[in-house]
C-alpha positions in Angstrom: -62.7 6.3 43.6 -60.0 8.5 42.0 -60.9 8.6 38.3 -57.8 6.8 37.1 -58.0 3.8 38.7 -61.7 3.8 37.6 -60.9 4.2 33.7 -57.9 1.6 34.9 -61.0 -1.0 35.3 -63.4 0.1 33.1 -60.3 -0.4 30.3 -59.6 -4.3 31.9 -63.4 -4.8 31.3 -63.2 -3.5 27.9 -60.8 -6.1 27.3 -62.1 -9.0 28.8 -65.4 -8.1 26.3 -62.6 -8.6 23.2 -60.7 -11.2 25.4 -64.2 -13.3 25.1 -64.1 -13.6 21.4 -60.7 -15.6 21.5 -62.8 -18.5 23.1 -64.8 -19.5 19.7 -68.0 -19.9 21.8 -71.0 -18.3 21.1 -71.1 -16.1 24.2 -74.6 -13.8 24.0 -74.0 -10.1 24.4 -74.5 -10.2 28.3 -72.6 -13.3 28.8 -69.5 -11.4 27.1 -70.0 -8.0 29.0 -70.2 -9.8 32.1 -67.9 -12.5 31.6 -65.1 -10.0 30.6 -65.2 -8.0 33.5 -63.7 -11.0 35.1 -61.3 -12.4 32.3 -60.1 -8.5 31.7 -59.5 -8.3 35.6 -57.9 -11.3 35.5 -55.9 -11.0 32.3 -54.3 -7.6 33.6 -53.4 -8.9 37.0 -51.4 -11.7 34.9 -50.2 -9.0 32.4 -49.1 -6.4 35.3 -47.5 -9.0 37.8 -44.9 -10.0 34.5 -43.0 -6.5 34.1 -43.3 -6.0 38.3 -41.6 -9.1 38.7 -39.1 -8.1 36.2 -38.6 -4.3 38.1 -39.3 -6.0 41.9 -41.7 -3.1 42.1 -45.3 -2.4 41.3 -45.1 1.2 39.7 -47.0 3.2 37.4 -45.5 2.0 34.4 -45.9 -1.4 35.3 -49.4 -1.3 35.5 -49.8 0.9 31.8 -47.9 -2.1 30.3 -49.7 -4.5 31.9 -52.9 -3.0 30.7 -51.8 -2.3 26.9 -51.0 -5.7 27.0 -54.1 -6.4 28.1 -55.9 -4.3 25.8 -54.5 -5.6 22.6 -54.7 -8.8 23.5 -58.8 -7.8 23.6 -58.6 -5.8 20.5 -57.3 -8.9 18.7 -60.1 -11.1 19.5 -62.7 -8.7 18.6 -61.1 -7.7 15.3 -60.5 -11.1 14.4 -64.2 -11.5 15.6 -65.6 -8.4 14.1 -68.3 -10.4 12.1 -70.0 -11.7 15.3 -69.2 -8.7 17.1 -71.6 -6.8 14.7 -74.3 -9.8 15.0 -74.0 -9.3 19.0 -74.7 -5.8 18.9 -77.7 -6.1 16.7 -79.1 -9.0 18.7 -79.0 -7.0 21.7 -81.0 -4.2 20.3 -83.8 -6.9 19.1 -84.2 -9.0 22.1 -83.3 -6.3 25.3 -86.9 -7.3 26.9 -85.6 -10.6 27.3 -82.2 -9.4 30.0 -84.4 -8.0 32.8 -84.2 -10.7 35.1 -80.4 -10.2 34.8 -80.8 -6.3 35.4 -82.9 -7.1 38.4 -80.5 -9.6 39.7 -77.6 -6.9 39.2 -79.6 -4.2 40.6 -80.6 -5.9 43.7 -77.2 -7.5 44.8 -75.6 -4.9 43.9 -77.7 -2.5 46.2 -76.1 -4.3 49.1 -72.8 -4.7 47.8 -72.3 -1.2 47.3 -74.1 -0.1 50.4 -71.6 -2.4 52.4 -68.7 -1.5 50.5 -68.8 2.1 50.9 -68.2 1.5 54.5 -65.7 -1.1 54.0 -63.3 1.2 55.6 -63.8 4.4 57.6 -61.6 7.1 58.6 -62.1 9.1 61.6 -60.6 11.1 64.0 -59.9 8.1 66.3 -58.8 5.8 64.0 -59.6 3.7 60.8 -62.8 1.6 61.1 -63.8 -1.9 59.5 -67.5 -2.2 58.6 -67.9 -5.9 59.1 -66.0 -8.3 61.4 -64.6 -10.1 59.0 -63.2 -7.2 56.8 -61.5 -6.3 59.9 -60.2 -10.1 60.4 -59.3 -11.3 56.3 -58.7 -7.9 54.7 -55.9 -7.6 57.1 -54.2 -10.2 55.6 -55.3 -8.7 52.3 -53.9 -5.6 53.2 -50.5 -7.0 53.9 -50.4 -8.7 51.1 -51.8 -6.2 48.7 -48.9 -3.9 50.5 -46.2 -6.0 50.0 -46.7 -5.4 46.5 -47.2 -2.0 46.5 -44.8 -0.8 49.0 -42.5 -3.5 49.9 -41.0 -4.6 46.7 -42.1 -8.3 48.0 -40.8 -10.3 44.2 -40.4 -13.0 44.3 -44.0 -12.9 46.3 -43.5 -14.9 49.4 -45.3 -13.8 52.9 -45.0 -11.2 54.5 -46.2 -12.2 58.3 -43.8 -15.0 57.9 -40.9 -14.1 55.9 -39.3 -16.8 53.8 -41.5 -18.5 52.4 -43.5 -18.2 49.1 -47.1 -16.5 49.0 -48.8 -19.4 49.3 -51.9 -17.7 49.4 -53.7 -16.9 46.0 -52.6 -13.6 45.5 -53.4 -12.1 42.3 -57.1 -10.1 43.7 -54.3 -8.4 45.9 -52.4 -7.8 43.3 -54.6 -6.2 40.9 -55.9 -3.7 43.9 -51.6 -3.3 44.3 -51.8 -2.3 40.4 -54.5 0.4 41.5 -52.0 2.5 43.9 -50.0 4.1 41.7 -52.9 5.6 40.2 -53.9 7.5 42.8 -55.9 5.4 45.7 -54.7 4.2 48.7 -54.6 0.6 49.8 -57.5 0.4 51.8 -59.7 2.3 48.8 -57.7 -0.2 46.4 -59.1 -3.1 48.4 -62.6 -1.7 48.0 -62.4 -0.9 44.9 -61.5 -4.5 43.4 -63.9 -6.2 45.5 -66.8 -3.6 44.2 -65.8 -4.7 40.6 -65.6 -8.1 40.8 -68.4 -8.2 43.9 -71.1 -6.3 41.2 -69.9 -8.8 38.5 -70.2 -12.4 40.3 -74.2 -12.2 40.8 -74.3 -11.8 36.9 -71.9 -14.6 36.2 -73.6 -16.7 38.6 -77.3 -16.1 36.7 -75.9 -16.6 33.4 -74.2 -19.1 34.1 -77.2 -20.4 35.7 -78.9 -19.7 32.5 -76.7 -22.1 30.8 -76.7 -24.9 32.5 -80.8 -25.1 33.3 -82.0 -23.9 30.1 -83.9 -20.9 31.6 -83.9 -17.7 33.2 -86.4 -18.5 36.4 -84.1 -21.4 37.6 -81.8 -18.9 37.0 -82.5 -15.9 39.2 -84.1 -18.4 42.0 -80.5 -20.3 41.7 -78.4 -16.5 41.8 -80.6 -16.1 46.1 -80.6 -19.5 47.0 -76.9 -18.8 47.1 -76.3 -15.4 47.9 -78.9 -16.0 51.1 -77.8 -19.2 51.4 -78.2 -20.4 55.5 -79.9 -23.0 57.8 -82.6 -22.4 60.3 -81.2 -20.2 63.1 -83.7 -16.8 61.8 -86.1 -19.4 64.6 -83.6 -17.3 67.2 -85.1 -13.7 65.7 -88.6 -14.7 67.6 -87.2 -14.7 71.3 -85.0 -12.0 70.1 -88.2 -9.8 69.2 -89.5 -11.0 72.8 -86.2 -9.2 74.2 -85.5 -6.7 72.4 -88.9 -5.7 70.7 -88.8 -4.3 67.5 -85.4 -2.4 68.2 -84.1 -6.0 67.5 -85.2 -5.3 63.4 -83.8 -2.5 63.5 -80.5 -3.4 64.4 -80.2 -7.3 64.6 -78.4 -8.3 67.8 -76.4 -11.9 66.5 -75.8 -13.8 63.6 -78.4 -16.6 62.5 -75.9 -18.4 59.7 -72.8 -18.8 62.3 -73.2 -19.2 65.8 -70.9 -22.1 67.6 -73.1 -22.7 71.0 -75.9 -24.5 68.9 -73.6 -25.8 65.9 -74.4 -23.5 63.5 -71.2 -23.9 60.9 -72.6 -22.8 57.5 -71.8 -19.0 57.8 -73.7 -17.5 54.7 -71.0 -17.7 52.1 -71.2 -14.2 51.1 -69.8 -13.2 54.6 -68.0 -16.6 54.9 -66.4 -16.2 51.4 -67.1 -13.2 49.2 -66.8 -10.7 50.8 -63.7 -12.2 53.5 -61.6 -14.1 51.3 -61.3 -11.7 48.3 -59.8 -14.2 45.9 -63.4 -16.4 46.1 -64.2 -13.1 43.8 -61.9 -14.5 41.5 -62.2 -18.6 41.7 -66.0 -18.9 41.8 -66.2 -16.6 38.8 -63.5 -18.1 36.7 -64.8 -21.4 37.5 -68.3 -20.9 36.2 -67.1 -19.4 33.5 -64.6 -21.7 32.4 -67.6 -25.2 33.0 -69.9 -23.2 30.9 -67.4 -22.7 28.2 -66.8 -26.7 28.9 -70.8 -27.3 29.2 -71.3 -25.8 25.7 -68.4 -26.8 23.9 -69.3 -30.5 24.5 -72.8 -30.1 24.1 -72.8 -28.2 20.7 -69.6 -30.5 20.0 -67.2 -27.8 18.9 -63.9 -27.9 17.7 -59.9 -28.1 19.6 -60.2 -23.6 20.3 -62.7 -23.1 23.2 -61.0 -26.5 25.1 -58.0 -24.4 24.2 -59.4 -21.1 25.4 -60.7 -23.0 29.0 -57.1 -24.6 29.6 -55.6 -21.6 29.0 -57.4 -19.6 31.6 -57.4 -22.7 33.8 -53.4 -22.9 34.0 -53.3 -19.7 35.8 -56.3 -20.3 38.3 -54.1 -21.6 41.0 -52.7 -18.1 41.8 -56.4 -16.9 41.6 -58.1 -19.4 43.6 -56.4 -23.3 44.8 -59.9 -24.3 45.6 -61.2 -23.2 42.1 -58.6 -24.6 40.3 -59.2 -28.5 41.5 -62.7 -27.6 40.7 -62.3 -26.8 37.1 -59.4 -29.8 36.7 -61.4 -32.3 38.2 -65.4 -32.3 37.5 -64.4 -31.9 34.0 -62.5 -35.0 34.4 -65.8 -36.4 35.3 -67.4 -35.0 32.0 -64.5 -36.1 29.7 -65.2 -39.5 30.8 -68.9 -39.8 29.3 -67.9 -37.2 26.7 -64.7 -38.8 25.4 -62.9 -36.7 22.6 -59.2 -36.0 21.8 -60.0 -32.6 22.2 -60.2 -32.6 26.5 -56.4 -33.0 25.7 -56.5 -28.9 24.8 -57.8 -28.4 27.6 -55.8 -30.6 30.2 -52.7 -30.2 29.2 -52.0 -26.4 29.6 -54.6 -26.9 32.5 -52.3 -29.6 34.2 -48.7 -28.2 32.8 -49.0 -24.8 34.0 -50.8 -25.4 37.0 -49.8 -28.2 38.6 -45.9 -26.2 38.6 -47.9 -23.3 40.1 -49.4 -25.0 43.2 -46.1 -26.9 43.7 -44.3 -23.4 44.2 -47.2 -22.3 46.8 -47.9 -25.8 48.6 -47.6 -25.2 52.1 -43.9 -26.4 53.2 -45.4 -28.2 56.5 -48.7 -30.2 57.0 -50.2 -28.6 60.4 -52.8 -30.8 61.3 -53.2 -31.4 64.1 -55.4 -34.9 64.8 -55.3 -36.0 68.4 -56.8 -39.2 68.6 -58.1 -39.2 65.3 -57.3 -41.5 62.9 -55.3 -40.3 60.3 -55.3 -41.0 55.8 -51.6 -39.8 54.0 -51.4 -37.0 57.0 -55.2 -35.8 57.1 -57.9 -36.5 59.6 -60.9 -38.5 59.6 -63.4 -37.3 61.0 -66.9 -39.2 60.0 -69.8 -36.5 60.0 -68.0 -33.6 59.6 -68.9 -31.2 62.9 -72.2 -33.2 63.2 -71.3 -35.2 65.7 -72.2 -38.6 64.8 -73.8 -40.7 61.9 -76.4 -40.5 60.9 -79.5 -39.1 62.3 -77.3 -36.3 63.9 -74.9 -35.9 60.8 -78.6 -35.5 58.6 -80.1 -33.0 61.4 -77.0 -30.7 61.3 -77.0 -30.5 57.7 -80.7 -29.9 57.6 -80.0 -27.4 60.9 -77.2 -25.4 58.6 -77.9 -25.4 55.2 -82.1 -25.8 55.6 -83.4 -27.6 52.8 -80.5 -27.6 50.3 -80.4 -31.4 50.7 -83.6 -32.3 49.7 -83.6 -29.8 47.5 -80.7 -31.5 45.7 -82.3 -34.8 45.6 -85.6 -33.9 44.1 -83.8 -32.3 41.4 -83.1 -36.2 40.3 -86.2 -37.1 40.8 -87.7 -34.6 38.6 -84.8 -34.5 36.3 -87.1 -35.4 33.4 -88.3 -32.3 34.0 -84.9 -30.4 33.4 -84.7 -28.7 29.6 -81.3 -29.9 30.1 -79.1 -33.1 31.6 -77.3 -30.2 34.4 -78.6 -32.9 37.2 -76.8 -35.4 35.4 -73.6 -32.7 34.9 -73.7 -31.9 38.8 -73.8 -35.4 39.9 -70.0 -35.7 40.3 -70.2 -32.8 42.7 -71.4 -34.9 45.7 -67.7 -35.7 46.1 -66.9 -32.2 46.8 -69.7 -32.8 49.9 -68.8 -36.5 50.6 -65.5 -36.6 51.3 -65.0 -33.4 53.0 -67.6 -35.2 55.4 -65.4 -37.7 56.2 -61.8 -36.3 56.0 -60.3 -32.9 57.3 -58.6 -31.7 54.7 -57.2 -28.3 55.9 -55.1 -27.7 59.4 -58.6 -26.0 60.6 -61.8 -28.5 60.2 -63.5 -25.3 59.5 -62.0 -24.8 56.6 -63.6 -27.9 55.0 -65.9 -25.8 54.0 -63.7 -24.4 51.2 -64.8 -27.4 49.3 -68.5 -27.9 50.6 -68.6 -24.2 48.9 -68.6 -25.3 45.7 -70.9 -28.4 46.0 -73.6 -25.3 47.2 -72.8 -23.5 44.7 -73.1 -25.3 41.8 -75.9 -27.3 43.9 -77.9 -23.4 43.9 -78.6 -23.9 40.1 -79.8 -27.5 40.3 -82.0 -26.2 43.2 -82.9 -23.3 40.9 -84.3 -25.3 38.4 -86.4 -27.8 40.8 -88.0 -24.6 42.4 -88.7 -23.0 38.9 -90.4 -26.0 38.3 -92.3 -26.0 41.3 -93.6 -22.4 40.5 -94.4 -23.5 37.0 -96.4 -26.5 38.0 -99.5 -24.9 39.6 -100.4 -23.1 42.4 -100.7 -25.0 44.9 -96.8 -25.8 44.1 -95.9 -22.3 43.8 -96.9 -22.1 47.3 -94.4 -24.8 48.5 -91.8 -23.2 46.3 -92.0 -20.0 47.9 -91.9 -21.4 51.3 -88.8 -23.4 50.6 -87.1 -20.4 49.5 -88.3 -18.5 52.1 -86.4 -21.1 55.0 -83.9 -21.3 52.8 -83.0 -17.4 52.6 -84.2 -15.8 55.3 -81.5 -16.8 57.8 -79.1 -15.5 54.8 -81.4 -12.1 54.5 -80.7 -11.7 58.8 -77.2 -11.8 58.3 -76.3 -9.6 55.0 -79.1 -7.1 56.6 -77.0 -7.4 60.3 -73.6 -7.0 58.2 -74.0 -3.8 56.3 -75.6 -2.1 59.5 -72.6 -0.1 60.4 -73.8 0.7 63.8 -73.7 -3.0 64.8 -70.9 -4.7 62.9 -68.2 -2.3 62.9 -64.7 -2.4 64.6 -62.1 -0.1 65.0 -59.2 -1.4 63.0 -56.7 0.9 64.4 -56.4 4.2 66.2 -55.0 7.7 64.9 -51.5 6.4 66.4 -51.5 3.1 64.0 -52.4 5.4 61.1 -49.5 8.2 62.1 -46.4 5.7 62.3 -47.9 3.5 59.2 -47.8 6.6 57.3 -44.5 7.2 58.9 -43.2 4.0 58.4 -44.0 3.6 54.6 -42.3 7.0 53.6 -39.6 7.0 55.8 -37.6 3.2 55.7 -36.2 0.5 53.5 -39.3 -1.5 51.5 -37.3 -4.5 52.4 -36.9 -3.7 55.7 -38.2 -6.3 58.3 -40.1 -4.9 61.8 -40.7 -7.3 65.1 -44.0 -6.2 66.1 -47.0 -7.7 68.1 -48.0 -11.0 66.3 -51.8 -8.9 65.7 -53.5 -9.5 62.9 -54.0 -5.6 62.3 -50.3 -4.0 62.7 -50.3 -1.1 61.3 -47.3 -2.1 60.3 -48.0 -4.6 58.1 -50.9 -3.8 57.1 -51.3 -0.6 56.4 -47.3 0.8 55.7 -46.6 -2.6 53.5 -43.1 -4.1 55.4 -42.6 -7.6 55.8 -42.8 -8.2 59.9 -41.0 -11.3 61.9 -44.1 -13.1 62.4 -47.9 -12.4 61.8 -50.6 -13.3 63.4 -50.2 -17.2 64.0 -53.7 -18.5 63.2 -53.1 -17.8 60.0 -49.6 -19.2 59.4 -51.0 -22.5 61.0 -53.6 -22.7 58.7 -51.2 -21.4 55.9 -48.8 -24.8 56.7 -46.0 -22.9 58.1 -44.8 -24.7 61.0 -42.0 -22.3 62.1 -44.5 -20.1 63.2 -44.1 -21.5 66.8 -40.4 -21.0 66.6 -40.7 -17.4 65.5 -43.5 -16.3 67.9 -41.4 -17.2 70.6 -38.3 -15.5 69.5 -40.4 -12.4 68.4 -41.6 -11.9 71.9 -38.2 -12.4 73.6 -37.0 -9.6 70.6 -40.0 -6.9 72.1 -39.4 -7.7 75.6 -35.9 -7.0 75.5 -34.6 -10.6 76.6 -31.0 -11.1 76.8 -31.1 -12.8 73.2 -32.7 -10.1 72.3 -30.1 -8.2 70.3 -28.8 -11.9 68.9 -32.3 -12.8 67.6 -32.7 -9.6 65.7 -29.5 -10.3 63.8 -30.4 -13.8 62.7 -33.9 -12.7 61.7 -32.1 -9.4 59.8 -35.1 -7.2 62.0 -34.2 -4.0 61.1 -36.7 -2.0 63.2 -39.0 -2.8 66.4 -42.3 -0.9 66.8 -43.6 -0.3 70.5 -47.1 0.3 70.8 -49.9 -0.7 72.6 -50.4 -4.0 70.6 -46.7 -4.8 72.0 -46.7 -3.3 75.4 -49.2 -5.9 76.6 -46.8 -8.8 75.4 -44.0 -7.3 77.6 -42.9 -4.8 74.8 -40.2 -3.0 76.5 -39.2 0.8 75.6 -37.0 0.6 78.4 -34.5 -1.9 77.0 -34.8 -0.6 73.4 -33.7 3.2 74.7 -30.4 1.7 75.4 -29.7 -1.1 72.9 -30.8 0.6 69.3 -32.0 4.3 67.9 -35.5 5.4 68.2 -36.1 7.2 64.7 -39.5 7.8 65.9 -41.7 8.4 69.3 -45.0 10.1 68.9 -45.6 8.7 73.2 -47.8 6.2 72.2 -46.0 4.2 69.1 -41.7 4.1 69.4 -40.0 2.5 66.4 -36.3 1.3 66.8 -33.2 1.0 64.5 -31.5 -1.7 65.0 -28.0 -2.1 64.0 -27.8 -6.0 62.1 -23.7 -5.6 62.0 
C-alpha cells in the first residue's frame, strides 16, 4: 500500500477515536479504538463525497478536505472530552491483562484476512487474477462503481452498467476506496485496501460488541466464530472426499461444504457470502452493532437526549452504507422503544427517519423484477412458505438444521437458560426472529437467494445469543464443556472448509482478464471523455468498466435484474444489435449517445463484428485482439 493512502486511513481512524467522544457514552478504550476505525471510515466517505459532488470529480483535493473535515470534527469531540480522554488512557494501562481475548480474536481473523487479501488481485503476464470466485464475480461491480467515481466523473452517482439511473446500490465503501486513487494506488489496490481496514476491524466490533450485550468476554469470543465459521453440515462430504482424493484432498480442498445447490446447501458462510463479496456488509454490519450498542447502553444506564442523538445521526446516513443495515437499526429499536418508552427515542428517530427515509427513496429500485410464476403474490412480492426447504415442516426444520447446523437449537436454549444470562440480550434479540420468519415466508428480493440479506442479520446478532449459551455450557462443568465444544465444532467446521478452500490461491483463483483487457483499459482511461459511454459485451468483467471507469450501455444483466432495473431487457437487446453491426446499428448508438464500441473477445462471441465497424466509425485503437471505435453521435 502506497504510504499515502495508508496515513490517509490511519488519519480517518484517528478521527473516528475523537469522533467517539461526541456520543456521551462511556465507550472503554478498545471499544473507541475499534469503533472509530469504522465511524472515521465512515465519516470521511460522507465528508469527501460532499466537495466531489460539488467538483463532479473525485480529486486530490477533494479527498484532503474531506479528511480535515473529518479530522476536526474528531479533534472536537476529544477536546471537548479531554477529561475522559485522560481517564481512558490511564484505565488502559491498569487493566491491559484483561483485552487478550480481543487481541486473540484480532490476531487470528486477521491472519486470514490478510493472507486472502494479499491475493485479492494478481497481476501477471497473462493477465489480472482474482483470488476467490466471488472477488472475481462482486468486486467487478465494485470496481465499476469505485471507477465511476474515480475516473468517470459519475455525480450525480447513478449506474454505470445501466446508465440512467441512480446508484442504487450502497455505494459509499466504493467510494472511500475512489478517495484512495488520487493518492497514489490503483483501483484494484484501492479495493483491497478498504476491505483490509474495515475487514481487520469488524471481528473486533463484533467481540465487543458481543461483550456488551452478554456481559462477558467468553460469550464473546465463542459468539465473534460461531459467525465468522458459521455453516451447516456439508464438512460430512470431506470423508468420501478423503476416500478419493486421499490426503491431497486437505491439502487443497476440492468443493465447497457451506454452498453447494445439488443437495440444498443455501447458507454460504457469510464471510464468503457477505464480507468479503458485498463490500458494503463491511460497512452495515459494523455500523449497526455499533449504533444497538450505543442504543443497548443508553437505555440500560438511562442516559440523557446526546447518545440517542449521536445514534440517529449516524443512522440517517446508513442507507448509502448498507439498505439492509439501515431497516436493521430503524426497526429492532422500534421494538426496544416499545418496552423502553422515553421522549428521548424521538432523538434518535427522527434524524434516523428524516434523513433516511429521503435517501432510500432516491436509490429505490424504479421497477419491481420479481418474477413469481405461479406463486402467490403480497403488494408485488412472492410467497413462498419454507423458504428453499421445500415444504413445511419436517423438511423446512431439516434444511435449516442441514445449512446452518445447530444455530436453531442453539437459539432456543438461550431462552431456556436465559436466567442464566448476566444480562436480558435474549430478551433484546427476541424481536429478531422476524428478520428469520418472514423472509421464510415471503421473497423479498427479485432473486430468492437474496433473502438471505435479512436471515444475515438474524445469525448474526443470533451468534452472540449462541455465544453466551455455549459460555455457559463451558462454565457449568465438564461434562458440559464437552457438549459445548462439540456443538461448536459442527457448527464451524463446515465454515473452517471453506475460508481454508478460499484463501488457497491454487484452487479458487480465476483469471479476471488477460494482458489485452489490461492494455485497452489502461488505454481507454487515459485516452477518452470520462463521460463517454462504450457498447461492450454485457460481461460482468469488461475491462472497460471495470477497470478504465466509463459508463457502458448495459452491464451484466443479473445484476440489473436483481438491482430492479427492468430496461435491462430492452438495452441488452439493442446492445447486441449495436456490436453485431445490425442495420439499426448506427441509429441505436445515437439514441443511447454510445460514443465508442470495444471489440474483443468478450464481444466477438455475441456476433461482435470488426467488419461492419471498419466502415461505419474510426478505430482509435487496434492492438489485433481488442478494436475500439469512434462513433460519430451527430
Amino acid at each position: 500500500m502506497e504510504l499515502g493512502a495508508l496515513l490517509y486511513l490511519l488519519a480517518a481512524a484517528a478521527a473516528g477515536f475523537g469522533i467517539t467522544y461526541w456520543s456521551g457514552v462511556g465507550f472503554t478504550l478498545e471499544e473507541r479504538v475499534v469503533f472509530g476505525v469504522v465511524l472515521g471510515g465512515a465519516a470521511v466517505s460522507v465528508a469527501t463525497f460532499v466537495p466531489a459532488l460539488v467538483a463532479r470529480d473525485v480529486t486530490l483535493v477533494t479527498a484532503l478536505l474531506g479528511l480535515a473535515a473529518t479530522l476536526a470534527l474528531g479533534a472536537a469531540g476529544a477536546v471537548l472530552a479531554r477529561s475522559r480522554v485522560t481517564a481512558d488512557w490511564m484505565d488502559a494501562r491498569r487493566g491491559w491483562r484483561s483485552r487478550w481475548p480481543l487481541l486473540a480474536v484480532l490476531l487470528v481473523c486477521g491472519a486470514w484476512t490478510v493472507h486472502l487479501l494479499h491475493q485479492a488481485y494478481v497481476y501477471t503476464p497473462n493477465g489480472l487474477y482474482a483470488g476467490y470466485v466471488n472477488i472475481w464475480g462482486d468486486w467487478a461491480a465494485h470496481l465499476s462503481f469505485a471507477g465511476s467515481f474515480a475516473y468517470g466523473h459519475n455525480f450525480p452517482p447513478e449506474f454505470p452498467i445501466d446508465p440512467g439511473h441512480h446508484l442504487g446500490y450502497p455505494f459509499m465503501v466504493d467510494f472511500l476506496a475512489a478517495d484512495l486513487v488520487p493518492l497514489g494506488l490503483s483501483l484494484t489496490e484501492a479495493l483491497t485496501a478498504t476491505s483490509a481496514v474495515l475487514g481487520l476491524a469488524f471481528p473486533g466490533v463484533l467481540y465487543l460488541a458481543a461483550v456488551r450485550f452478554l456481559g462477558e468476554r467468553a460469550g464473546a469470543a465463542i459468539a465473534v466464530f460461531l459467525f465468522v465459521l458459521s455453516g451447516g453440515l456439508g464438512f460430512v462430504y470431506l470423508s468420501g472426499d478423503l476416500q478419493r482424493f486421499g490426503l491431497e484432498a486437505l491439502a487443497h480442498l476440492p468443493r465447497e461444504y457451506t454452498l453447494n445447490r445439488d443437495v440444498n446447501l443455501q447458507w454460504l458462510n457469510p464471510v464468503l457470502g457477505y464480507l468479503v463479496p458485498q463490500r458494503s456488509t463491511l460497512f452495515g454490519f459494523s455500523l449497526a452493532l455499533i449504533l444497538l450498542v450505543v442504543l443497548w447502553i443508553v437505555v440500560r444506564e438511562r442516559l440523557a437526549w446526546r447518545p440517542f442523538l449521536f445514534a440517529g445521526l449516524v443512522a440517517a446516513t446508513l442507507p448509502v452504507f448498507h439498505v439492509h443495515a439501515w431497516g436493521t437499526v430503524v426497526a429492532l429499536p422500534a421494538f426496544w422503544a416499545l418496552f423502553n418508552r422515553r421522549p428521548q427515542w424521538i432523538a434518535f428517530f427522527a434524524p434516523a427517519l428524516v434523513v433516511g427515509i429521503p435517501i432510500l427513496a432516491w436509490m429505490w429500485p424504479p421497477d419491481n423484477t420479481s418474477m413469481c410464476g405461479n406463486l402467490a403474490l403480497l403488494g408485488g412480492f412472492c410467497i413462498q412458505p419454507g423458504w428453499l426447504s421445500g415444504g413445511y415442516p419436517w423438511d423446512w426444520i431439516w434444511f435449516w438444521i442441514w445449512n446452518t447446523s445447530l444455530l436453531l437449537p442453539l437459539l432456543i436454549g438461550g431462552y431456556v437458560l436465559q436466567r442464566r444470562f448476566p444480562t436480558e440480550f435474549p430478551k433484546w434479540f427476541a424481536p429478531m426472529w422476524l428478520w428469520f420468519a418472514v423472509p421464510n415466508v415471503i421473497v423479498l428480493q427479485p432473486w430468492i437467494w437474496d433473502n438471505t440479506k435479512f436471515f444475515v442479520f438474524w445469525a448474526l446478532l443470533g451468534a452472540i445469543l449462541g455465544g453466551g449459551v455455549l459460555a455457559h455450557l463451558v462454565r457449568r462443568g465438564p461434562g458440559t464443556a464437552i457438549v459445548a465444544v462439540a456443538v461448536m465444532a459442527l457448527m464451524g467446521l463446515s465454515g473452517a472448509l471453506d475460508l481454508a478452500r478460499a484463501s488457497d490461491f491454487s484452487v479458487s483463483s480465476v483469471q479476471f482478464t488477460d494482458a489485452g483487457g489490461l492494455k485497452v483499459a489502461e488505454w481507454v482511461r487515459t485516452h477518452t471523455s470520462p463521460d463517454a459511454i462504450f457498447a461492450v459485451a454485457d460481461e460482468h468483467n469488461s475491462p472497460v468498466s471495470t477497470l478504465a471507469g466509463r459508463r457502458v450501455l448495459v452491464g451484466y444483466p443479473g445484476w440489473l435484474w436483481t438491482y430492479g432495473l427492468a430496461d435491462y431487457v430492452q438495452k441488452e437487446a439493442d446492445d447486441k444489435k449495436i456490436l453485431a453491426g445490425d442495420p439499426a446499428a448506427l441509429d441505436l448508438a445515437r439514441k443511447y449517445g454510445v460514443d465508442y464500441v470495444m471489440i474483443g473477445p468478450q464481444e466477438v462471441p455475441r456476433g461482435g463484428s470488426r467488419a461492419y465497424w471498419d466502415d461505419h466509425a474510426t478505430l482509435v485503437y487496434d492492438d489485433g485482439e481488442y478494436a475500439v471505435y469512434r462513433v460519430d453521435n451527430a
